[in-house]
N, C-alpha and C positions, 0 to 999 in steps of 0.2 A: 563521527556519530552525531547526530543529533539531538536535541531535547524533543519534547513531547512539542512546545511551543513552536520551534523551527521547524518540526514534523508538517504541524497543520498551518504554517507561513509556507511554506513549499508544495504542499496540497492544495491550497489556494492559486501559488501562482502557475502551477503548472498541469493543475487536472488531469496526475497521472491516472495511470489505465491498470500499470502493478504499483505495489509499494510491497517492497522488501523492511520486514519491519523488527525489530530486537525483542524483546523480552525486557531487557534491563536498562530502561532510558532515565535520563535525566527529568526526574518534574513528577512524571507519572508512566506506569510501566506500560508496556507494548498492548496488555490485555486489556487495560480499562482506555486507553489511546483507541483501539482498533476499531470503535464504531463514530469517529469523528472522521476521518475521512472517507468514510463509507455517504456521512452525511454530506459532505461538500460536495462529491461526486460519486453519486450513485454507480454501481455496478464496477468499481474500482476492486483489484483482485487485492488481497492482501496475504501477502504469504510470511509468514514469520519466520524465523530464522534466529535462534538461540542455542543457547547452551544448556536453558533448564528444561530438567525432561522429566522435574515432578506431574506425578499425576493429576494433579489440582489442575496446573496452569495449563498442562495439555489437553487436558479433559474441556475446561474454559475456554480453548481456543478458539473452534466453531462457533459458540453461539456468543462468543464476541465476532465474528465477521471475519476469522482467519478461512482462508478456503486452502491452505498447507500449512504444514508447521513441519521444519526439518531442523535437526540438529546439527548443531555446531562441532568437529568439524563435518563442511557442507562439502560432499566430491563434487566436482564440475558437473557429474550428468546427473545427479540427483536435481540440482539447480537448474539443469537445464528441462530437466521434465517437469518441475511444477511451472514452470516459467512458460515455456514453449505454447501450452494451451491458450495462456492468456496472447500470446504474440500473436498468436493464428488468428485470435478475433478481434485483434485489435483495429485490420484495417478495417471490420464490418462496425463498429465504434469509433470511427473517429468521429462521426456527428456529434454521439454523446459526450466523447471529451470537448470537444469544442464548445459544447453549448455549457458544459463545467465551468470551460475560462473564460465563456463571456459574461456565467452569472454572477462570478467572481471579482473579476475589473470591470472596468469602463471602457476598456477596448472592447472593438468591435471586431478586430482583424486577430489574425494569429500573428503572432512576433515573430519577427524575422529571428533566426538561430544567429550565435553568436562564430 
């Protein structure tokens, strides 16, 4: 798991396209976290993924920038339906990611995969 901090060190370097995100993070929670990486890269899917399934924080989730919110435990094709949308559009978005991780670094190119 991550903290709130490594969240958006990891948003930065890699201008994902989903972020699967907790509810219950270190630093600051998922709800008030959820429109920072909205801001580093716009049009980033963020789909939550918790255990809590008060009203409050679900009701929150939207108009913090959740575009799903599924409970923990998650079945494999629950995951895989809110996920699968964002994958379809991903390759029409790779412009946009890319232009995420070049406003981000100073590189210019994509990084080679490890």
């Amino acid at each position: 798991m991550y903290s709130a901090a490594e969240c958006i060190a990891v948003a930065i370097k890699f201008g994902p396209a989903i972020v699967l995100m907790d509810i219950g993070l270190p630093g600051k929670n998922g709800i008030d976290l959820a429109k920072e990486p909205s801001e580093i890269c716009p049009g980033v899917r963020i789909i939550g993924v918790s255990g809590f399934s008060d009203r409050d924080i679900v009701g929150r989730a939207p108009a913090a920038g959740f575009s799903d919110y599924l409970l923990k435990p998650v079945l494999p094709a629950k995951l895989k339906g809110a996920v699968d949308p964002s994958a379809q559009s991903l390759a029409t978005n790779i412009r946009r990611v890319y232009a995420c991780f070049a406003r981000s670094t100073s590189q210019k190119t994509w990084p080679d995969r490890p």
